[in-house]
Every structure is written in structure tokens, then in C-alpha cells.
DRENMI-506140 format. One line per field, with one value per residue: residue number from 1; x, y, z of N, C-alpha, C in turn; residue in three letters. Coordinates in steps of 0.2 Angstrom, whole numbers, plus 5000, padded with zeros to 4 digits. Atoms other than C-alpha are relative to their C-alpha. Layout:
REM DRENMI-506140
resi <- (NUM / ...)
nxx <- (X / ...)
nyy <- (Y / ...)
nzz <- (Z / ...)
caxx <- (X / ...)
cayy <- (Y / ...)
cazz <- (Z / ...)
cxx <- (X / ...)
cyy <- (Y / ...)
czz <- (Z / ...)
resn <- (ALA / ...)
END
This chain:
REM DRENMI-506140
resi <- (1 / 2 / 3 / 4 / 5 / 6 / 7 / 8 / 9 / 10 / 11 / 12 / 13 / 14 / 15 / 16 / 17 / 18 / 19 / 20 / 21 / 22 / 23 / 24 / 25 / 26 / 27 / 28 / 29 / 30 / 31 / 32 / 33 / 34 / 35 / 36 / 37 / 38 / 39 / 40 / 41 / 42 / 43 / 44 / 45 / 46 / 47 / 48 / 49 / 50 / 51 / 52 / 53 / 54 / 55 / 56 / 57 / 58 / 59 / 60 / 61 / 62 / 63 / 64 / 65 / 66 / 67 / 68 / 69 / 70 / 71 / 72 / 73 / 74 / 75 / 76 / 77 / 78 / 79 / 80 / 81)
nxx <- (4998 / 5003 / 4994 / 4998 / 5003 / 5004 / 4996 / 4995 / 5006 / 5001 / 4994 / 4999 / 5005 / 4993 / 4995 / 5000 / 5001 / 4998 / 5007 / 4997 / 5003 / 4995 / 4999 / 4993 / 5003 / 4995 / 5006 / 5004 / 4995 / 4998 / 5008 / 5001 / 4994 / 5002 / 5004 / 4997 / 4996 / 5007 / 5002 / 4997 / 5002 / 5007 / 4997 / 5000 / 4995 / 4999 / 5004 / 5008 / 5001 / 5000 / 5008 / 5005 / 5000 / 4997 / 4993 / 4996 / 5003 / 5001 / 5004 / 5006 / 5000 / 5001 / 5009 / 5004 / 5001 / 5003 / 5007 / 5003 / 4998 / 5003 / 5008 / 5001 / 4999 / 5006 / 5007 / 5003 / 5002 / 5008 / 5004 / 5001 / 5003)
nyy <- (4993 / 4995 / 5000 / 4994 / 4996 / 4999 / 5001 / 4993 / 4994 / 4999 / 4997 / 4993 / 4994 / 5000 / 4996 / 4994 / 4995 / 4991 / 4996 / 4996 / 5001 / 5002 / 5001 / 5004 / 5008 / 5002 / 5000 / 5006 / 5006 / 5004 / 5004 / 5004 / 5005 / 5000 / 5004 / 5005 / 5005 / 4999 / 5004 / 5006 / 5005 / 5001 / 5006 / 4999 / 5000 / 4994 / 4999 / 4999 / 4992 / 4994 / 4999 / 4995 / 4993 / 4998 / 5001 / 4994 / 4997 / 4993 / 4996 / 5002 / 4998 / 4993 / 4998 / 4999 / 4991 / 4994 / 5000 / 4998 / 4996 / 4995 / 5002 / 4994 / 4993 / 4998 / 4999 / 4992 / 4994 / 4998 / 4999 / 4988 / 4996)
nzz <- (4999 / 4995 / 4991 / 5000 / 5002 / 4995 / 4997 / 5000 / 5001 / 4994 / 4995 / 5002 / 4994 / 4993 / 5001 / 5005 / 4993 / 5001 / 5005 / 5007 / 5008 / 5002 / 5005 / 5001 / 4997 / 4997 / 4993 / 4995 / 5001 / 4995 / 5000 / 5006 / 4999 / 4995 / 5005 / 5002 / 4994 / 4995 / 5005 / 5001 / 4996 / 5002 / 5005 / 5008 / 5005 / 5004 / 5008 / 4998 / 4996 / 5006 / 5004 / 4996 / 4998 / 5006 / 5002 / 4996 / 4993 / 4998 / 5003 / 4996 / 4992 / 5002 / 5002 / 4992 / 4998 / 5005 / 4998 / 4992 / 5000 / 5001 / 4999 / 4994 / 5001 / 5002 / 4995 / 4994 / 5005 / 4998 / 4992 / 5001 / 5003)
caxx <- (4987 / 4974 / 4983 / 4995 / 4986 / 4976 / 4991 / 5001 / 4984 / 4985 / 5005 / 5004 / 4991 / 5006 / 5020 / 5014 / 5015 / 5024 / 5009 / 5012 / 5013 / 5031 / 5042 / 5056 / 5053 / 5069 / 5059 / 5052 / 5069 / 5070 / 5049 / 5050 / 5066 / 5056 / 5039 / 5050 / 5058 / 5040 / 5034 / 5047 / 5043 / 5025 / 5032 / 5030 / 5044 / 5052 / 5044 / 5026 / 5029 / 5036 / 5020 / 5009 / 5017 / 5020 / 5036 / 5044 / 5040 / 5046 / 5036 / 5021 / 5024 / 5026 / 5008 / 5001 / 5007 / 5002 / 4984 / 4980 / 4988 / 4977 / 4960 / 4965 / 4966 / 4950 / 4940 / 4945 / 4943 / 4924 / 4923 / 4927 / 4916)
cayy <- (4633 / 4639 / 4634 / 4645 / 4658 / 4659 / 4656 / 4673 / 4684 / 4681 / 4685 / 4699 / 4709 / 4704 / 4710 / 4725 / 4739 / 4757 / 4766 / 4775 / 4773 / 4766 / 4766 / 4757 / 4735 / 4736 / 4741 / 4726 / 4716 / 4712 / 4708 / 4699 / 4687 / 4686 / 4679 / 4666 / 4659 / 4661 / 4650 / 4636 / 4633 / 4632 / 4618 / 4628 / 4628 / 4644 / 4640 / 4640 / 4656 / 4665 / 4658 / 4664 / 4681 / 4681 / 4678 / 4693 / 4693 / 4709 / 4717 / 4708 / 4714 / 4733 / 4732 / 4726 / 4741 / 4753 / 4746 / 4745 / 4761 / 4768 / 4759 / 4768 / 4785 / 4783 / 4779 / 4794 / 4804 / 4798 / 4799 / 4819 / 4820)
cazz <- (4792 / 4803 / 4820 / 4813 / 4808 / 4823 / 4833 / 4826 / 4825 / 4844 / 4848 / 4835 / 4849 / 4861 / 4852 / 4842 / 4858 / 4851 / 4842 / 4826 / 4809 / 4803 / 4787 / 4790 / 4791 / 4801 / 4815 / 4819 / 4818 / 4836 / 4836 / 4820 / 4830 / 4846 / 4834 / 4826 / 4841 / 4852 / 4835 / 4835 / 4854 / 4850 / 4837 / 4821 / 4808 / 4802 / 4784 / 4793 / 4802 / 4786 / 4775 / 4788 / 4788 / 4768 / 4767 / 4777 / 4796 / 4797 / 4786 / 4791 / 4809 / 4800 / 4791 / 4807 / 4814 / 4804 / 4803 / 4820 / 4820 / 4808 / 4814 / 4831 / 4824 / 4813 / 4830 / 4840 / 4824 / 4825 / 4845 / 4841 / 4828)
cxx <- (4996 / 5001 / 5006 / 4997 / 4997 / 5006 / 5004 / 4994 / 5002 / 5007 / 5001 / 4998 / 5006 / 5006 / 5002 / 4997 / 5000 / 4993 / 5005 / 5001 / 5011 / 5002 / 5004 / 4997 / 5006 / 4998 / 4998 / 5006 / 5000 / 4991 / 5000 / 5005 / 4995 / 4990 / 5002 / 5003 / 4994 / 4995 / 5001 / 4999 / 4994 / 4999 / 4998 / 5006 / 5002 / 4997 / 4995 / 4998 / 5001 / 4996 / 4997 / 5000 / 5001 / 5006 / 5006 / 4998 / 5001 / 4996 / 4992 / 4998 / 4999 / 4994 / 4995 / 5000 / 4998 / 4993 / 4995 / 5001 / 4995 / 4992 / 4999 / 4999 / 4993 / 4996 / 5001 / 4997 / 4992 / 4997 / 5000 / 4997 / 4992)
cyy <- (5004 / 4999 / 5005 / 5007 / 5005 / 5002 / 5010 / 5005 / 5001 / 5005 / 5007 / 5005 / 5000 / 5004 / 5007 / 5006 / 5008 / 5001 / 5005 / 4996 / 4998 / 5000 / 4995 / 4992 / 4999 / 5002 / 4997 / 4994 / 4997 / 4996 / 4995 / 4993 / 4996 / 4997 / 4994 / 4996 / 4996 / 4992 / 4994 / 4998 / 4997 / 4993 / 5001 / 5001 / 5007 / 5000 / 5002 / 5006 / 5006 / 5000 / 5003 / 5009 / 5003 / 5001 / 5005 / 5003 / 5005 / 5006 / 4997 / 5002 / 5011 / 5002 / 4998 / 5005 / 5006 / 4999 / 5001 / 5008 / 5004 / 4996 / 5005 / 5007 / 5001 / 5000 / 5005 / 5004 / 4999 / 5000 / 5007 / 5002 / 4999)
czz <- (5005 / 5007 / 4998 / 5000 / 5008 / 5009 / 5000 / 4998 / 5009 / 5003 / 4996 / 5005 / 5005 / 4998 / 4996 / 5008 / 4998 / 4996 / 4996 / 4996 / 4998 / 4993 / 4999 / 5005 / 5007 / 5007 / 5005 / 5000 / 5005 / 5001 / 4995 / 5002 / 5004 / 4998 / 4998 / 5005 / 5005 / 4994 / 4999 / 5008 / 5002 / 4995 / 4994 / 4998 / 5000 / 4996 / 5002 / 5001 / 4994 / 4994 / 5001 / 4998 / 4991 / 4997 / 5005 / 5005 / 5001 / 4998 / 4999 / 5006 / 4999 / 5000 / 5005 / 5003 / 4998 / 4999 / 5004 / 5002 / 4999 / 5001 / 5006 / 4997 / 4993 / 5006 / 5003 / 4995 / 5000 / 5005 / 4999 / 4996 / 5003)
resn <- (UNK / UNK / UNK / UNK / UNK / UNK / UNK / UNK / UNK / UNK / UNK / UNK / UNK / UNK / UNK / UNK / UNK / UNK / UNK / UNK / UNK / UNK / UNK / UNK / UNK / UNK / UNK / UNK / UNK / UNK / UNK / UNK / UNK / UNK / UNK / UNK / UNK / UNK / UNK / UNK / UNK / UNK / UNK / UNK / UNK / UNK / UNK / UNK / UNK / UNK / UNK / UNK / UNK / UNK / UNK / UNK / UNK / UNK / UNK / UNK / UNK / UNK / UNK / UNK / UNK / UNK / UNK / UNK / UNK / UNK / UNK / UNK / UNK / UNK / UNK / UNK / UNK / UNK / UNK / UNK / UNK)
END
């Protein structure tokens, strides 16, 4: 599991771009498609891709957004203090 792992840490930084904080997993539909297709030409399975991500690529790709999200807006907040 750590070829994948390692694997989707790398194309998550690639396919997670818009900034801000999201509610909605549907969001990430066409990201969460374009992860799974990017994965089977890599010669992982769907199953492997949707353990990795916990079962719900989309919402795997969500809380990646939102974390990154919020690590970026904790650091400016301590570059302006």
C-alpha cells in the first residue's frame, strides 16, 4: 500500500489548485475522475485508489482541500503576526 500512498500524496499537490475551504464533495467530481483514471494508468486498480482515499475519492480530495487550505491561512496568519 505505500506505492500507493505515496503515489496519490504526490498527484494530490497536482490536482488540488482552487484555494478555499469547500462544503460540498461534489466539487471534486471531475478531480476525484481524473485521480482514478491517472491511477489505473499507473496500474492501480479502482479498489486500491478508493482504500487509499478511504473509500470516497471525493471526499478524500475535499479534506485535502480544506487542509492545505487551512495550514495556508494559519501561516500567513503567523507571517502578520
Amino acid at each position: 500500500m505505500a506505492g500507493i500512498t505515496d503515489w496519490l500524496d504526490d498527484r494530490v499537490q497536482e490536482i488540488i489548485r482552487d484555494p478555499g475551504l469547500h462544503e460540498n464533495k461534489a466539487d471534486f467530481r471531475d478531480q476525484a475522475k481524473t485521480l482514478v483514471e491517472s491511477a489505473e494508468a499507473e496500474g492501480f486498480t479502482v479498489a486500491e485508489i478508493k482504500e487509499a482515499c478511504g473509500g470516497d475519492v471525493e471526499r478524500y480530495l475535499l479534506d485535502q482541500q480544506n487542509a492545505m487550505t487551512d495550514v495556508n491561512r494559519q501561516q500567513r496568519l503567523a507571517d502578520d503576526a
